[in-house]
C-alpha positions, -999 to 999 in steps of 0.1 A, spaced: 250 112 697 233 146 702 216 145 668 196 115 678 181 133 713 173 161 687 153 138 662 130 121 694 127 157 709 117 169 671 89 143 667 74 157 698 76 192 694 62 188 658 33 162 669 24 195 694 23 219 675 2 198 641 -23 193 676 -23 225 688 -30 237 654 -58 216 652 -73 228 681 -72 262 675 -88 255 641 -118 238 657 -140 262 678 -151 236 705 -112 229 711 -104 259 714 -97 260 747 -78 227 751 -48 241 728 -21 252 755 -26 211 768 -24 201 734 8 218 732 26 205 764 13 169 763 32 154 738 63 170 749 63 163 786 49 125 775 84 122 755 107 143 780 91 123 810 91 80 790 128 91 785 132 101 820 114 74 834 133 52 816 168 62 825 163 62 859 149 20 856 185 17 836 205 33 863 186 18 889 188 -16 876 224 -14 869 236 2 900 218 -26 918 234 -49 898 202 -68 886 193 -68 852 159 -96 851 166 -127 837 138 -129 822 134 -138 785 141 -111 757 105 -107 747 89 -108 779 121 -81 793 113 -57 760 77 -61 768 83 -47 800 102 -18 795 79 -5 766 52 -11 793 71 10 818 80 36 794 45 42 785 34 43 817 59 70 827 51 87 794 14 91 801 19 98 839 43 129 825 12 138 801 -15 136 828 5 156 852 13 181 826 -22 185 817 -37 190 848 -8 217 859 -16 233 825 -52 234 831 -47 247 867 -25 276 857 -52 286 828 -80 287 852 -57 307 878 -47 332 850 -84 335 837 -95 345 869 
C-alpha cells in the first residue's frame, strides 16, 4: 500500500523539479524557481489531504450523498482540485513572503 503513496508523491516531486529546472534555465523566471518547486508538491500533499478529511467527515457522519455516480465523482474531483490549488496558492504566497523577508 505504501508503494502507491510513493508513486503519487513521485509525480509531484518530479513535475517540480522538470519546473524548477525550467525556470532557472530562463532568465526572466529566474526568480519564480523556489515556487516552482513547492507548488506542485504542496498542490498534491494538500488534494490528498483535502480529500481525506471529506472521506472521514462524510463517513463519520454517516452520510455518503445519494446522489448519482457521475454527478458524486464529479464532485469530489471538483473538491480535490479545489483543495489542491488552495494548497498551491497558499504555498506560493508563503514562499514568496519568506524570499522577500530573506532578501532583505
Amino acid at each position: 500500500m505504501i508503494v502507491l503513496q510513493l508513486f503519487y508523491a513521485l509525480a509531484f516531486v518530479l513535475l517540480s523539479i522538470i519546473c524548477c529546472l525550467f525556470c532557472l534555465a530562463s532568465p526572466r523566471l529566474r526568480k519564480y524557481a523556489i515556487q516552482t518547486l513547492v507548488a506542485p508538491v504542496a498542490f498534491g500533499f494538500c488534494a490528498l489531504a483535502g480529500m481525506a478529511l471529506v472521506a472521514i467527515a462524510l463517513n463519520l457522519g454517516g452520510v455518503w450523498p445519494s446522489a448519482p455516480k457521475p454527478v458524486l465523482i464529479i464532485a469530489l474531483y471538483a473538491l480535490y482540485c479545489a483543495f489542491g490549488f488552495l494548497g498551491a496558492w497558499s504555498a506560493i504566497r508563503i514562499t514568496g513572503r519568506l524570499l522577500r523577508t530573506v532578501s532583505k
